[in-house]
C-alpha positions in Angstrom: -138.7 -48.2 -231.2 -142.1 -48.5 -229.9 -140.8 -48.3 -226.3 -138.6 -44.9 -226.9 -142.0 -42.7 -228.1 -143.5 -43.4 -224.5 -140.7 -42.3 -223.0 -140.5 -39.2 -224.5 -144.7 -38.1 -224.2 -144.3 -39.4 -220.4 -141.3 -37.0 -220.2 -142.6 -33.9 -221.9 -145.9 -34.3 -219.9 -143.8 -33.9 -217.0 -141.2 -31.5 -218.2 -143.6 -29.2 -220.0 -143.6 -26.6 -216.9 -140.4 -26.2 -216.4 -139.8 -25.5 -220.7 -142.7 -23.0 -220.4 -140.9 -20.8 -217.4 -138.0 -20.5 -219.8 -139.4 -17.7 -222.4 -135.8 -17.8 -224.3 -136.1 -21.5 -224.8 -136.6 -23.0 -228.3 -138.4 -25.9 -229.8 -135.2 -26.5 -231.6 -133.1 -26.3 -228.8 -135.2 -28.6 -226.5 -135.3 -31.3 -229.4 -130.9 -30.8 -230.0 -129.6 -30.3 -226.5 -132.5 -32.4 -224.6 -134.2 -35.2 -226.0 -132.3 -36.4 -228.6 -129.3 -37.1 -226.0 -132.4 -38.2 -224.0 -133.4 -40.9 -226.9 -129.7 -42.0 -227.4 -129.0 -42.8 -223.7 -132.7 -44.2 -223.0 -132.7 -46.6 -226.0 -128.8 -47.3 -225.2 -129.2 -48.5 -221.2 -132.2 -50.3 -222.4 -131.9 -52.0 -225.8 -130.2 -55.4 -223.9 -133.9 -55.4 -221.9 -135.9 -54.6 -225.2 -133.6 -57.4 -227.2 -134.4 -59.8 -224.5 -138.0 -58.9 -224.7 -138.6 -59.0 -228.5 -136.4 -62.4 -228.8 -139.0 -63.8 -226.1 -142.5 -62.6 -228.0 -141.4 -63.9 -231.3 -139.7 -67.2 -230.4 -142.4 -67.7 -228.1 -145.1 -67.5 -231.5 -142.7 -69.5 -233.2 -143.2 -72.6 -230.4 -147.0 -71.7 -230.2 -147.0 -72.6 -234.1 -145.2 -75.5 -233.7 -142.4 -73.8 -236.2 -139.7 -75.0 -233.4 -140.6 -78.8 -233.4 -140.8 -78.8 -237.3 -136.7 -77.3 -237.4 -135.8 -80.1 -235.4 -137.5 -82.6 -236.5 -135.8 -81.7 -239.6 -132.3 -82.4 -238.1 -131.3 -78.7 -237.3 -129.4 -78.9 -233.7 -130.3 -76.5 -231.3 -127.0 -74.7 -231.7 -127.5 -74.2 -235.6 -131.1 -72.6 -234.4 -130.0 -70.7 -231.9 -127.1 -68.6 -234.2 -129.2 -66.1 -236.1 -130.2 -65.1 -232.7 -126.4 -65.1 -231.6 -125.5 -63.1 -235.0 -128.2 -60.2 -234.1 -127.3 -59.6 -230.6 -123.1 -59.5 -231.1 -124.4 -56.7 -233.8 -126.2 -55.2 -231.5 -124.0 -55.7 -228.7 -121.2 -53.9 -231.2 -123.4 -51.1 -231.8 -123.5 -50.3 -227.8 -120.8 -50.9 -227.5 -119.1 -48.4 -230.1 -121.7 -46.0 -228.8 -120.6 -46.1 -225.6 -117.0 -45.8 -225.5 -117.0 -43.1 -228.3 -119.9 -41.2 -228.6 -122.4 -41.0 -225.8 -119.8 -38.8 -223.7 -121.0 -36.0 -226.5 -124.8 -36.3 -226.0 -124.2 -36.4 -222.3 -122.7 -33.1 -221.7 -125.1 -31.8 -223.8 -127.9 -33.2 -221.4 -126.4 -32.3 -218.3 -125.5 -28.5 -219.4 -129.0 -28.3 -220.3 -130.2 -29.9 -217.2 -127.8 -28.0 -215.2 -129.2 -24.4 -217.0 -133.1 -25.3 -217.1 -134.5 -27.9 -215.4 -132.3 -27.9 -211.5 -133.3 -25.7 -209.2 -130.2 -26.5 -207.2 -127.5 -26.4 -209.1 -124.9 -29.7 -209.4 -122.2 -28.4 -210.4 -119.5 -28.1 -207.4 -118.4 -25.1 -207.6 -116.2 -25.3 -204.0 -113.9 -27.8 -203.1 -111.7 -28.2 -199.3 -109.4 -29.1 -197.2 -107.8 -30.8 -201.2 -104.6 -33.0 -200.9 -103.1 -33.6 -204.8 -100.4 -35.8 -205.5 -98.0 -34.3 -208.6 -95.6 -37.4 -208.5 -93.8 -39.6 -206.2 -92.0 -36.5 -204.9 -94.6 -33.4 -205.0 -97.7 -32.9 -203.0 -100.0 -29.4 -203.4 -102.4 -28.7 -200.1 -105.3 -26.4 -200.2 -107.7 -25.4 -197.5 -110.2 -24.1 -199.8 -110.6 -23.7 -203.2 -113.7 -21.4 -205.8 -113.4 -23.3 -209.4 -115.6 -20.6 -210.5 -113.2 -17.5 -209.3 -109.8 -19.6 -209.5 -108.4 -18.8 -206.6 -107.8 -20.7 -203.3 -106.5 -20.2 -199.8 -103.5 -21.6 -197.3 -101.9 -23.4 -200.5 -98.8 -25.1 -199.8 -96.5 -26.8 -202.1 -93.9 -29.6 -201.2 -91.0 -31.3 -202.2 -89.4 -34.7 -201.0 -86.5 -36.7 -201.6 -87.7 -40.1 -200.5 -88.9 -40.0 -197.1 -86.8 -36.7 -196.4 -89.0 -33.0 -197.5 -86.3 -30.6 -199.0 -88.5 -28.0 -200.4 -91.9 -26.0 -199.2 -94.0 -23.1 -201.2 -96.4 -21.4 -198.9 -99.2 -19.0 -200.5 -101.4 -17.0 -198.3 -103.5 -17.0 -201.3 -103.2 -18.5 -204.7 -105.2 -17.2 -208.2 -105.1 -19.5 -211.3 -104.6 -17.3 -214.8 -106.4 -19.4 -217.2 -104.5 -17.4 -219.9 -101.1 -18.6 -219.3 -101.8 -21.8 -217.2 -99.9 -20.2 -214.2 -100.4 -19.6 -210.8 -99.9 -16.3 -208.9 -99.3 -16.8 -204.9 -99.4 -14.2 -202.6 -97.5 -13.5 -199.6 -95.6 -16.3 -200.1 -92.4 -18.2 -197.9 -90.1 -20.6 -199.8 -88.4 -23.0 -197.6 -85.2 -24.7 -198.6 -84.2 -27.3 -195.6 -80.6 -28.4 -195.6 -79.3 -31.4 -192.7 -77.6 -28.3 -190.9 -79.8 -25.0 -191.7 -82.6 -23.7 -193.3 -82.7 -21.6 -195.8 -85.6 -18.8 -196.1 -87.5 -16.5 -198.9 -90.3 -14.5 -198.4 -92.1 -11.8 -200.7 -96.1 -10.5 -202.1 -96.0 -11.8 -205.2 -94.6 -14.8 -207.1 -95.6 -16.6 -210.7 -95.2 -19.8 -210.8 -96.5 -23.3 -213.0 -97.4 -26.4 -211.5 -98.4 -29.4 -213.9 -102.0 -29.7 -212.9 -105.2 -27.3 -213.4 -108.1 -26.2 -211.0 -110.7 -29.2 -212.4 -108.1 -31.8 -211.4 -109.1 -30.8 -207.6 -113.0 -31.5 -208.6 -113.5 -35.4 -208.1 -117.7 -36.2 -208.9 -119.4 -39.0 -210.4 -121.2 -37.0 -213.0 -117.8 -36.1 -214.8 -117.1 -39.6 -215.3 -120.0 -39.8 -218.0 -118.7 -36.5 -220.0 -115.1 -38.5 -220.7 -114.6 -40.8 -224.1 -113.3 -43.9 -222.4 -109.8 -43.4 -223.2 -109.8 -39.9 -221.4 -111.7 -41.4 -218.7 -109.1 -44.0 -218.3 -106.2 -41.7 -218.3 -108.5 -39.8 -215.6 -108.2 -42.5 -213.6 -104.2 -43.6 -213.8 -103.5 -40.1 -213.0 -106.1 -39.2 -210.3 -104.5 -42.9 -208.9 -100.9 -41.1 -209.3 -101.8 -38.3 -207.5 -103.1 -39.6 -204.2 -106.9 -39.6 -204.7 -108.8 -41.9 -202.8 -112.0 -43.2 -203.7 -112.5 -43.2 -207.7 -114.9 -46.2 -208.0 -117.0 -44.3 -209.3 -115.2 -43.5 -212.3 -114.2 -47.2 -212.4 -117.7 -48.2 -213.0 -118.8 -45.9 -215.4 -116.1 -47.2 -217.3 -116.4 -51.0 -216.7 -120.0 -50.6 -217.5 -119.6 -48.8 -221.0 -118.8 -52.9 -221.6 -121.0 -54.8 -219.2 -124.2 -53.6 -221.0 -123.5 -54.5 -224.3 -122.3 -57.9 -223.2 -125.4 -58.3 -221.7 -127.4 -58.3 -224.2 -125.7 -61.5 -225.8 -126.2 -63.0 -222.4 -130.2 -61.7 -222.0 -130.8 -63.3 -225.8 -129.5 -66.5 -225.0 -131.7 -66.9 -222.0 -134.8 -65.5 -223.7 -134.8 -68.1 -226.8 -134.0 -70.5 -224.5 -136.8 -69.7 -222.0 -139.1 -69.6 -224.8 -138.4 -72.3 -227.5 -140.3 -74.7 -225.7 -144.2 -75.0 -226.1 -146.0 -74.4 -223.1 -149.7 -75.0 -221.7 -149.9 -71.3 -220.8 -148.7 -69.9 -224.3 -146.7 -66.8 -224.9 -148.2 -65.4 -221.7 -146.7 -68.1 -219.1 -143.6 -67.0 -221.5 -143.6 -63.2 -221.3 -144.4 -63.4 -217.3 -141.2 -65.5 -216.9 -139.2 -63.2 -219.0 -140.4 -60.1 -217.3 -139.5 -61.3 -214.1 -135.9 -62.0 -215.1 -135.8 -59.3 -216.6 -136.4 -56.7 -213.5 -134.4 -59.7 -211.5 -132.1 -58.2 -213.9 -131.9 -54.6 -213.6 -132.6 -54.3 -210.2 -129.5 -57.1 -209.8 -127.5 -54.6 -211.8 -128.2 -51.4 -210.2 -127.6 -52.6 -206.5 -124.4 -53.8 -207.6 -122.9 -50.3 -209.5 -123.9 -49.0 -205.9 -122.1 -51.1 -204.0 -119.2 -51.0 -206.8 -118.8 -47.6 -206.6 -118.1 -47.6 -202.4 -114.2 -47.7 -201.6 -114.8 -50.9 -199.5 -115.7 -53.1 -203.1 -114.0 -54.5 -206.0 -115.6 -51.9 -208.7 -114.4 -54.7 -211.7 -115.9 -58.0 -209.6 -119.1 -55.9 -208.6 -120.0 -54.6 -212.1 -119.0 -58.1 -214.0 -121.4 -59.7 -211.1 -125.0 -59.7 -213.0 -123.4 -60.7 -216.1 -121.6 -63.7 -214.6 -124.4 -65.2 -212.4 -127.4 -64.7 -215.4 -124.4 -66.1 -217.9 -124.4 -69.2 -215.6 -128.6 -69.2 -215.8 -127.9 -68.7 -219.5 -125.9 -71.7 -219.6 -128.0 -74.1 -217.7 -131.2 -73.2 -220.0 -129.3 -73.6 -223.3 -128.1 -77.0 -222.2 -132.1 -78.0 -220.6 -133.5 -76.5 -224.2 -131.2 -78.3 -226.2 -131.8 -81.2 -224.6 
């Protein structure tokens, strides 16, 4: 709470220009469509770091005032001590992690539209895909050279039909135009091809309606997509896009796996902070704070190397994103047992 308002004046102070060049642009609108999705994912990504500092400054004035000694002098283990702390961050943790599967999607593609209409000066949105190979099912394969998701239509499509190892079927489109009314597609000058083991059998015309059971944004494959999904569309994103051929979608795997990773952590990060600072030290809460602080950018810089890595085709997405929270559970572990001893 204290951390979220500095956010936000360091943000306006920098944003302010860009809202001013916008005449049309509202106070209300700015607040809705900007920073509130701005407040939700801020205090979201970091309330494991703000747990972990928080459970550090007060534990650390409970050992300065000797409050720590007196609970266990008074036959309270270590483990009956350390649940209230346990109890907070699961309810937390749940919090996050309700927020993220089913809600943040919603303030995020708020935030990018408005990003993408008033603050970019180059536009992110792909608007132009190539060269696209798409999978259907085991049997069917679409080809496009080119393709404008903003005008729906493509160029050199070609459509393709096997029978194991053995094509049986090809639809060739000099051009092809999506009709967003009627899901269809309309190819022109178009070839069917039917090949049979002793002849081949030919069609050719200018204009032929047809359906095929995929749309123009299943040809559009980037990361920032992934964070506009609820997780179970984003999953079903993923089994298809897997179906269909598509390479390299470890970017979408770690956005999901990370929707569970963060909250988790912040069990992990509360563990490690009472148990860094239930001890009295010479230093005070200050040797105490330095320590945690340390860990903690340990942390996030630990974190954000390995969604990088995760999301290149050459790593396991799953092992790379579960990777901070395993080694700092293991540092967890060994502090808990050196405290309670």
């Amino acid at each position: 709470m204290i951390l979220t308002p500095i956010a936000v004046a360091i943000d306006i102070a920098e944003k302010i220009g860009k809202f001013l060049e916008h005449p049309n642009l509202t106070v209300n609108e700015i607040i809705s469509d900007y920073y509130i999705p701005f407040i939700l994912n801020y205090g979201n990504t970091y309330m494991p770091l703000a747990l972990f500092l928080s459970t550090i400054l007060f534990t650390s004035k409970l050992a300065s005032n000797t409050e720590i000694v007196a609970i266990h002098s008074s036959g309270v283990p270590y483990k009956r001590f350390l649940r209230p702390y346990l109890v907070g961050a699961v309810l937390l943790g749940l919090i996050s992690l309700t927020v993220n599967h089913f809600f943040l999607h919603i303030s995020d593609k708020k935030f990018e539209a408005f990003n993408e209409t008033y603050l970019r000066k180059t536009k992110k949105t792909k608007t132009y895909v190539s060269n696209v190979n798409l999978q259907l099912s085991e049997n069917d394969v679409v080809y496009f050279r080119s393709f404008n998701l903003e005008r729906n239509s493509g160029s050199d499509f070609s459509y393709q039909h096997f029978d194991g190892l053995n094509l049986k079927y090809i639809l060739i489109g000099k051009t092809v135009k999506w009709n967003k009314k009627d899901t269809t597609f309309t190819l022109s000058n178009y070839k069917k091809r039917w090949l049979y083991q002793k002849k081949d059998s030919i069609e050719v015309g200018k204009k032929l309606d047809t359906t095929f059971n995929f749309s123009p944004k299943d040809l559009l494959y980037v990361d920032y997509l992934a964070n506009e999904m609820p997780s179970s569309k984003l999953y079903k994103h993923i089994k298809i896009s897997e179906s269909r051929g598509v390479k390299n979608l470890n970017k979408y795997r770690v956005e999901l796996y990370s929707r569970t990773t963060l909250p988790i952590s912040s069990i992990i990060l509360t563990v490690i902070a009472a148990s860094l600072a239930s001890r009295k030290r010479r230093g005070g809460i200050g040797i105490n704070l330095a320590s945690g602080i340390s860990l903690m950018f340990i942390y996030v810089f630990f974190m954000k190397i390995t969604e990088v890595l995760g999301a290149a085709a050459s790593y396991n997405p799953l092992f790379m994103v579960w990777l901070p929270n395993i080694l700092f559970g293991l540092i967890a572990i060994y502090l808990y047992r050196n405290a309670r001893r």
